[in-house]
N, C-alpha and C positions, 0 to 999 in steps of 0.2 A: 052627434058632435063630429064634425069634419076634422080631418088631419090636417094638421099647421106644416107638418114638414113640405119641403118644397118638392116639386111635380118632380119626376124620375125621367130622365130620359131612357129609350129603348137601350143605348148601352149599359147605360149603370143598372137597370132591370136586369140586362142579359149577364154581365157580369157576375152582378148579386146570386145569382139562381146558379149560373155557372154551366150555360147553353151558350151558341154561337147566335151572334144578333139576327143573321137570316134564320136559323130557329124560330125565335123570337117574332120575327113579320111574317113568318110561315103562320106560326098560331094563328096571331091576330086576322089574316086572309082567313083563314078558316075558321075561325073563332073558337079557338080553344084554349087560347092561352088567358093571363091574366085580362081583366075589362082596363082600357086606355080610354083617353082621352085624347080627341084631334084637333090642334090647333094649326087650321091652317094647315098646309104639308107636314107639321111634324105631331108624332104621338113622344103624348108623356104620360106615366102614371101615376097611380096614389099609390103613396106607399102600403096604404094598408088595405088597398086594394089586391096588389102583390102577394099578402101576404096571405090576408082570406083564400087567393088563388092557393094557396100554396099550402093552405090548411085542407082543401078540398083533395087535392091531391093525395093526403096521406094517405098509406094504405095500412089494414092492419093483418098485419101477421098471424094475431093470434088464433087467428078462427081453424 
């Protein structure tokens, strides 16, 4: 099932997370941040693409 919310621009990505947007185009140059989409000259994202990203990230303490 795709996400219905609407495509994220790389601000409201960077905001959300709470990185600076050249952060943000740093990742994606080097491909480590969340997967975008390019339309054209601009990247948008899924939001639950983001979010997966951001589930990868976790780290655990416990160990």
């Amino acid at each position: 099932m795709r996400d219905s919310r609407p495509l994220a621009t790389r601000n409201e990505v960077a905001e959300h997370i709470g990185v600076p947007v050249g952060t943000l185009a740093a990742w994606a140059y080097r491909g480590t941040g969340p997967r975008y989409i390019r339309i054209g000259r601009h990247a948008r994202y899924r939001w639950s693409d983001v979010e997966a990203w951001l589930d990868e990230q976790t780290q655990d303490t416990r160990a």
